[in-house]
C-alpha positions in Angstrom: 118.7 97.3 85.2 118.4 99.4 88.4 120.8 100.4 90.7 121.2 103.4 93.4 123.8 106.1 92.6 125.9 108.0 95.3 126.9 110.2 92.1 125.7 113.4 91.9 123.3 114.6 89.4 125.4 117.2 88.0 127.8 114.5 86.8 125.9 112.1 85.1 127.0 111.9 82.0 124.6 109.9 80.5 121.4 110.2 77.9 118.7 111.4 80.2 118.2 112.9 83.6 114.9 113.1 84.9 113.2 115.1 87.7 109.7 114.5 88.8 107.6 117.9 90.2 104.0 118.0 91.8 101.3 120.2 90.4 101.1 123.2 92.9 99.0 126.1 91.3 101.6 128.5 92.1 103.4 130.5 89.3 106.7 129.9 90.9 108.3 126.5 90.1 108.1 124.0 93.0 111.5 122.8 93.3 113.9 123.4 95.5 116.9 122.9 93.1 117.7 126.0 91.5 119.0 124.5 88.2 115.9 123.7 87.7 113.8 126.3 88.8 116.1 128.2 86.3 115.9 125.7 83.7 112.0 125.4 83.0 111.0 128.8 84.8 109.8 130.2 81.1 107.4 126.9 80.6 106.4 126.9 83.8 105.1 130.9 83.6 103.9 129.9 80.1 101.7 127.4 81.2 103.6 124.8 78.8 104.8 122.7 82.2 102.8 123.1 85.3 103.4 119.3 86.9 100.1 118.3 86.1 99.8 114.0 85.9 101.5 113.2 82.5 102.7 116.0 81.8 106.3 116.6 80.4 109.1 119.2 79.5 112.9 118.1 78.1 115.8 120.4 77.1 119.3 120.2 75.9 121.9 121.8 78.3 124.5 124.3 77.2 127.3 122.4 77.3 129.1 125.7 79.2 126.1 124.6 82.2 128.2 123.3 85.3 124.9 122.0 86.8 124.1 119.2 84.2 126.4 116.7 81.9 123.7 114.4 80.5 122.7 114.8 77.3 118.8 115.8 78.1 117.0 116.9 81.3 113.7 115.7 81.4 111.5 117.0 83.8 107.4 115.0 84.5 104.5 115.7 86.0 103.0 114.0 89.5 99.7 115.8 89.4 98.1 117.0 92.6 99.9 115.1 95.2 97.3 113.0 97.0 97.0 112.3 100.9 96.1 108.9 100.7 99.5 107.0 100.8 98.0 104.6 98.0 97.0 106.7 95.3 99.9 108.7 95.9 101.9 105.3 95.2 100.4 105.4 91.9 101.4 109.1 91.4 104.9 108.1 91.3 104.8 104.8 89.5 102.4 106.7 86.5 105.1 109.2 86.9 108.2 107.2 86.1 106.3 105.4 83.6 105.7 108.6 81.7 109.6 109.0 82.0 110.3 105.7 80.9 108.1 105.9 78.0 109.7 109.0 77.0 112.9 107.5 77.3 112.2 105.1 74.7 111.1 107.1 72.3 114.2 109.1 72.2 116.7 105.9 71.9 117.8 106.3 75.5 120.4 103.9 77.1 121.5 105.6 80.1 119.1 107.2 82.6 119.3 108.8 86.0 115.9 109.1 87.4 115.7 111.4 91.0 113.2 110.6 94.0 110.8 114.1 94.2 111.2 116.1 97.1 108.4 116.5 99.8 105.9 113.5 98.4 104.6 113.2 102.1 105.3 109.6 101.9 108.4 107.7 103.9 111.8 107.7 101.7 111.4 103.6 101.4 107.5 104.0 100.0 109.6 106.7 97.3 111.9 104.4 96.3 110.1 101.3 96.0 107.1 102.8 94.4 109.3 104.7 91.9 111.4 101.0 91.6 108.0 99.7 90.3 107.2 102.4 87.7 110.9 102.2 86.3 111.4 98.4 85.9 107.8 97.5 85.0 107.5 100.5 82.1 110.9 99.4 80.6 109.6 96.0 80.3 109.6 94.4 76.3 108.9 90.8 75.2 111.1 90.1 71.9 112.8 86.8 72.5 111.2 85.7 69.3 112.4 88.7 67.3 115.1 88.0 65.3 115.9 91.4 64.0 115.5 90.5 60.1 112.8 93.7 60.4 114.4 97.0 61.6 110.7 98.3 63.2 110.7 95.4 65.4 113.9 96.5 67.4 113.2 98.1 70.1 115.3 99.9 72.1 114.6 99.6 76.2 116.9 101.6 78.9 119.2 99.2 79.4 121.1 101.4 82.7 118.9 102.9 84.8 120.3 104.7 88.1 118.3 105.7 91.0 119.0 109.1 92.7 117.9 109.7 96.2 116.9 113.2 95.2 118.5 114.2 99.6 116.1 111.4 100.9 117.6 109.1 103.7 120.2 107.4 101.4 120.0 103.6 103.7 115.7 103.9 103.3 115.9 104.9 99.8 118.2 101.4 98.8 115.4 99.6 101.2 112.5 100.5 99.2 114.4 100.4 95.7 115.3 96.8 96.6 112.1 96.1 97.6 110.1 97.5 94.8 113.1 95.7 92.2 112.2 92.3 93.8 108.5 92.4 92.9 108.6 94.2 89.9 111.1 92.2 88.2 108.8 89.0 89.4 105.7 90.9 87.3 108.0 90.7 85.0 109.0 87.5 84.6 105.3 86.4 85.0 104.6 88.5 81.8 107.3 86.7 80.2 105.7 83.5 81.3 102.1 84.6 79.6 103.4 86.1 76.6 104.9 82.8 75.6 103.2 80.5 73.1 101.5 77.4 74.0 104.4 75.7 72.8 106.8 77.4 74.9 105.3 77.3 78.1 104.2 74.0 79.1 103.2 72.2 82.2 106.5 70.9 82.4 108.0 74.2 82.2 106.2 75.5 85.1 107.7 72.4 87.0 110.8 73.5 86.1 110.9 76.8 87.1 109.3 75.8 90.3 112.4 73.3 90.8 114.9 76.4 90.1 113.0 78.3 92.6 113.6 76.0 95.4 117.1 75.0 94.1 118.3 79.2 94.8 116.8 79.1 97.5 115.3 77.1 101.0 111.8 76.3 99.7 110.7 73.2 99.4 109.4 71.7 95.8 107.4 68.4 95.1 105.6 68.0 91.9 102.8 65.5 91.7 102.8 63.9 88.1 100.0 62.0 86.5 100.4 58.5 88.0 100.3 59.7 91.3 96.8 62.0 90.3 95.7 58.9 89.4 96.1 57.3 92.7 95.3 60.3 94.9 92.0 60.2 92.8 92.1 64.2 91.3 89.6 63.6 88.6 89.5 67.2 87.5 93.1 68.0 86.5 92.7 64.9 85.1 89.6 65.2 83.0 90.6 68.5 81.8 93.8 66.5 80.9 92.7 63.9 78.9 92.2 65.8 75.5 96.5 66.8 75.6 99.3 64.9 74.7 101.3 66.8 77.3 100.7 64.8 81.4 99.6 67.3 83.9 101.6 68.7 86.2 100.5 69.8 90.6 103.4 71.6 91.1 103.7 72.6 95.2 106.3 75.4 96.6 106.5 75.6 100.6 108.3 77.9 102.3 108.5 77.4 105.9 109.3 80.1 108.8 108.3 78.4 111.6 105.9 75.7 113.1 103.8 78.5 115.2 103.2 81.0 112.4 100.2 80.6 110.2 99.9 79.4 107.4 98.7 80.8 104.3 97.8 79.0 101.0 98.0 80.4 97.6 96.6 78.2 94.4 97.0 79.7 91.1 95.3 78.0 87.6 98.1 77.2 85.2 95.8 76.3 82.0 99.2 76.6 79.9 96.4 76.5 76.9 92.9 76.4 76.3 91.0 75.2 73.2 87.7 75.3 75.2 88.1 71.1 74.5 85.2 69.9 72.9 83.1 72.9 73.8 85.4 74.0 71.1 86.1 78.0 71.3 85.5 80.5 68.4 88.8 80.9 66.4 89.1 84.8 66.7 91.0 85.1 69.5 92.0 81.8 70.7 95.8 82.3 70.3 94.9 84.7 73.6 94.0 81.4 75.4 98.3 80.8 76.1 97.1 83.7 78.7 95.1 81.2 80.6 98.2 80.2 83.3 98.5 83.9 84.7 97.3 83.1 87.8 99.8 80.4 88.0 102.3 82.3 86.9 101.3 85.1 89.7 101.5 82.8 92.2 104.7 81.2 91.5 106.4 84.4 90.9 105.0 85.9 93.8 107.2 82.7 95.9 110.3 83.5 93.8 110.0 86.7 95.8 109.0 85.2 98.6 112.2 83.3 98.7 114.2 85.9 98.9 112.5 87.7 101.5 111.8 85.0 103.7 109.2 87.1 105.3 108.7 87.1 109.3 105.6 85.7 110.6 104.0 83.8 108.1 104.2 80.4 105.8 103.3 80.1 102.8 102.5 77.1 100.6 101.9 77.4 96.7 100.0 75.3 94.5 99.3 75.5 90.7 97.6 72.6 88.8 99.3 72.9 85.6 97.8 71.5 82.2 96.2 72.0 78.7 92.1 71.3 77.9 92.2 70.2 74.4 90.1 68.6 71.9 92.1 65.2 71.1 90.3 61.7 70.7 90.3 60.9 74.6 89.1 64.3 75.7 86.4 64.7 78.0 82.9 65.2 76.8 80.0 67.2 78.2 77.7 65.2 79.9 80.6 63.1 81.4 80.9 62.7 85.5 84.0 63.1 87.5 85.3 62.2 91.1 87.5 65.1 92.5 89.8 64.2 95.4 88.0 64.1 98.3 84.7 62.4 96.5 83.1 65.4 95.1 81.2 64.2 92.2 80.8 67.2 88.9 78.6 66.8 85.8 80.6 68.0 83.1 78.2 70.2 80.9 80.8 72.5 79.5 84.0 71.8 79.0 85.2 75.3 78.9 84.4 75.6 82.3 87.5 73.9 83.1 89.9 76.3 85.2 87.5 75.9 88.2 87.5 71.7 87.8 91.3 71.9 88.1 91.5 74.6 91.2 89.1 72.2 92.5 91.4 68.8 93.1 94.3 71.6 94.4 91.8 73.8 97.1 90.9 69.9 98.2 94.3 68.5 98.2 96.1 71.6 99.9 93.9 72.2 102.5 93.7 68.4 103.2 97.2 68.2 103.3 98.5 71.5 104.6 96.1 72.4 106.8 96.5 76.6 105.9 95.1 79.2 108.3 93.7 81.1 105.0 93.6 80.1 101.1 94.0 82.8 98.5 92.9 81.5 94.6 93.4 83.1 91.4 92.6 82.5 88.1 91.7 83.7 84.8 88.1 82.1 85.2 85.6 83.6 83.7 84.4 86.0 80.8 81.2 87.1 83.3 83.6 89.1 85.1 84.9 91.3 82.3 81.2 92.2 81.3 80.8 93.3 85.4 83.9 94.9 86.0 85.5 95.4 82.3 89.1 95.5 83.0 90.0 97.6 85.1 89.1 96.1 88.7 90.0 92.1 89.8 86.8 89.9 91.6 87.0 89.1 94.7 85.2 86.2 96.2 85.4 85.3 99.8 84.0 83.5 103.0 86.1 86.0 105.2 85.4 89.5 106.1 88.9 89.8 107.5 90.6 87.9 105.1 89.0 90.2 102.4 90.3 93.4 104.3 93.8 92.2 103.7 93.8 91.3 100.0 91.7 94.7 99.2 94.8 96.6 101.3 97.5 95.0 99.2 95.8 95.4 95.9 95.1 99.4 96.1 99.4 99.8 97.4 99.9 97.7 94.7 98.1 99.9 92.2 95.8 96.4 90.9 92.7 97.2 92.3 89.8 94.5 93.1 86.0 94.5 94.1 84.0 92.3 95.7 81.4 90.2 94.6 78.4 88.2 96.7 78.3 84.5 97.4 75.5 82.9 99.2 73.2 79.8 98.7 71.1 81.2 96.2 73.8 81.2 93.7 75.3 77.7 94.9 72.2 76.1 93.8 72.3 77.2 89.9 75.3 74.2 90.2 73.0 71.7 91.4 73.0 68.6 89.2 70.2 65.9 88.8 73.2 63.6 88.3 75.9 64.4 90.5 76.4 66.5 93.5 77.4 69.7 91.3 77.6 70.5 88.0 80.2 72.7 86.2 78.2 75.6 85.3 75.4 77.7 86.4 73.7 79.5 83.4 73.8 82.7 82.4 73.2 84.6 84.8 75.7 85.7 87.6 78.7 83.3 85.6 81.7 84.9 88.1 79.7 84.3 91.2 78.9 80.9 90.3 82.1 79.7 89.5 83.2 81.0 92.6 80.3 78.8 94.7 81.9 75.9 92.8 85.2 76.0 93.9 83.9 76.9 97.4 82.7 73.5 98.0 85.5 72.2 98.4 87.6 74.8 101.0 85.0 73.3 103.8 85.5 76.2 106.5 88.8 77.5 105.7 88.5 81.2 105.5 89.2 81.4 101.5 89.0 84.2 99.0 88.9 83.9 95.0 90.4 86.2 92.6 88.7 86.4 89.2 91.7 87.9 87.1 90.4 87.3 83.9 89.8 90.8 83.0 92.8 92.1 83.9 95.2 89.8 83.4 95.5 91.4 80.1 93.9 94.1 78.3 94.3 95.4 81.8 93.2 99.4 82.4 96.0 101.5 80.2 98.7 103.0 82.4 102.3 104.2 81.9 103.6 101.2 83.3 102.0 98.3 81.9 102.2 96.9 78.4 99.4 96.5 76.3 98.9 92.5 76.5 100.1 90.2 79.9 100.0 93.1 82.9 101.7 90.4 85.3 98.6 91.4 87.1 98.3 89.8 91.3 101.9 89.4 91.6 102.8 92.4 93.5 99.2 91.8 94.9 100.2 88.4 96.6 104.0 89.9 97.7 102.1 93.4 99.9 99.7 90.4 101.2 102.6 88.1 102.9 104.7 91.3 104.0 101.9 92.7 105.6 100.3 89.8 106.5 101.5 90.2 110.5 100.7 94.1 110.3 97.2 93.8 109.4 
């Protein structure tokens, strides 16, 4: 869909050429181009088109106009443009979203979008930023439309060129690539969420995870039900029981070298959730085929990964997949389970199932792979949305440092995150009479003390938790992402492994 042009902008022929200009308080335009400085000087005096954030101003060219062939010039706002490098990232990628959404609306096909001039930011950080906003803006889900209704065709860009705008033309294709790769893997992680319960299955994640490995050098192994059984990993297989469909541990290892550490990613990959026999309300539930995003954020976060093959760093991937349904053999509350490792759990709500799963894949990976760090995330709990609504990710963690890196990659990634306490006051509200934990902790402080549950089984690995389950979807409105699956933690997970060594 994206692709750099060497042509110049006065002879692109096609439906829409777009410029993007900061907000500068000056009466005089603040572009160095003088096609366009002549072109919108009017709205900018006017007032109608000053650059302000979301702001927007299109015309038609006179045909007789030797500086533009497309059909439209389209000129959006940046706003202000901001010092921090971060929230200046988010300028661009609000920007081209804006563009993109514009786009749409008039039918356009064909589009030439330019870098902006003078950002203060390194031509790469342009272009990949700007990559981003393009690609994730233009994204649509209709594989199930069949067109027998003419308002559900919808029309996306389906050529989109990329104009270095007189920035460093070898940087520019860098950061373009670079902001392509994990943009296009949000995408396909949205794909993943938006598909029905039926359509995305545990053995579908398996599968993708084999095609993964099979393009590229990583390593797959997928651990089926017999060998859960054996390996003793009572909580993907309690949540199990009550689906027809076996579970699926699907693993994804890509290896660098021997001396570089290693860093563990686990993402939930509930491909449905009923609530089992602590049965959900019916308004709603269909959202529960959302319950696998942070599976699916993990996994696409290897596909890019793979391509990259990043310097410095391994990185192993694991994502219990399953459904928790309410069928004759399902587990019951009240019921007692053995995670691997020994770990005893009173059931006492089976909709607190996400963390029983994570559980048997913390204990199992670090067992096995020995990581330097562990990274979670899930779609756990409904506390999180009523702390942090959706517009910020929790973050749990044992490690200061670790914390440091993952808040870094989530504000250049635009998906912000905020951290949230543990400590031993919380991890006794899990306490059971029965066993040595139970699965919930009451009421009060629900994010915090799902959190202490999963931590008893990453012993003193330095680990962090990502609550995603209020912004998964329903995720804060922006130019750029769709109402529904955000594809949220992808291109969190991607800035963590290629800054991993820097930070």
């Amino acid at each position: 869909m994206l692709k750099l042009s060497a042509k110049k902008t006065a002879g692109f022929a096609g439906d829409m050429l777009v410029y993007f200009l900061a907000e500068s308080g000056k009466k005089t335009v603040s572009s160095s181009r003088s096609a366009i400085r002549r072109s919108i000087r009017n709205a900018w005096k006017s007032g109608d088109f000053t650059g302000k954030t979301g702001e927007s101003y299109w015309f038609y060219p006179n045909s007789a106009d030797k500086d533009f062939s497309a059909r439209r010039v389209l000129v959006v706002g940046l706003g202000k443009l901001n010092e921090d490098e971060n929230l200046c990232r988010e300028q661009i990628r609000l920007a081209a979203g804006t563009a993109v959404s514009i786009a749409h609306r008039l039918k356009v096909q064909r589009l030439m979008a330019v870098l902006p001039e003078k950002t203060g930011l390194p031509a790469a950080t342009v272009a990949e930023s700007m990559a981003e906003g393009l690609i994730l803006s233009n994204y649509r889900f209709d594989k199930y439309k069949t067109g027998h209704k003419s308002e559900d065709i919808k029309v996306r860009i389906k050529q989109c060129l990329l104009h270095d705008g007189g920035l460093e033309h070898s940087r520019v294709r860098q950061g373009m690539n670079a902001g392509k790769r994990a943009a296009e893997a949000a995408c396909v992680a949205r794909n993943m969420a938006n598909e029905p319960g039926n359509g995305w299955t545990p053995a579908q994640f398996a599968q993708f995870a084999r095609d993964v490995a099979s393009a590229s050098d990583l390593s797959c192994r997928i651990i089926d039900k017999s060998a859960m059984k054996k390996l003793g990993m009572g909580g993907i297989l309690g949540v199990n029981q009550g689906s027809a469909l076996p579970p699926k541990l699907v693993i994804l290892k890509y290896k660098g070298a021997k001396k570089w550490p290693t860093l563990m990613l686990v993402g939930k990959g509930l491909t449905f959730d009923s609530g089992g026999i602590s049965l959900k309300p019916a308004a709603g539930m269909e959202d529960m085929k959302y319950d696998m995003c942070g599976g699916a954020a993990v996994i696409c976060a290897m596909q890019v990964i793979a391509k990259e093959r990043p310097k410095g760093i391994n990185v192993v991937a694991l994502i219990p997949a399953t459904e928790n349904l309410s069928g004759a053999s399902a587990i019951k509350p009240g019921d007692i389970i053995t995670h691997y490792g020994g770990i005893t759990s009173e059931v006492i709500n089976t909709d607190a199932e996400g963390r029983l799963i994570l559980a048997d894949a913390l204990a199992y990976g670090i067992k096995t792979y020995k990581p330097d760090a562990v990274v979670d995330l899930a779609t756990l709990t409904g506390a999180v949305i009523v702390g942090l609504g959706h517009h910020r990710t929790g973050l749990l963690s044992t490690d200061d440092e670790l914390v440091a890196k993952i808040l870094d990659a989530g504000e250049r990634a635009g998906e912000p995150l905020w951290r949230l306490p543990l400590g031993p006051e919380y991890s006794k509200q899990i306490n059971s009479k029965v066993a040595d934990i139970r699965n919930i902790g009451g009421k009060g402080g629900g994010t915090i003390t799902a959190a202490c549950y999963l931590q008893e089984f990453v012993g003193d690995t330095p680990w962090a938790h990502l609550d995603i389950a209020g912004t998964a979807w329903n995720f804060t409105e922006k130019s750029y992402v769709p109402k529904g699956p955000s594809g949220i933690a992808v291109r969190t997970l991607v800035n963590l492994v290629r800054n991993w060594k820097k930070n």
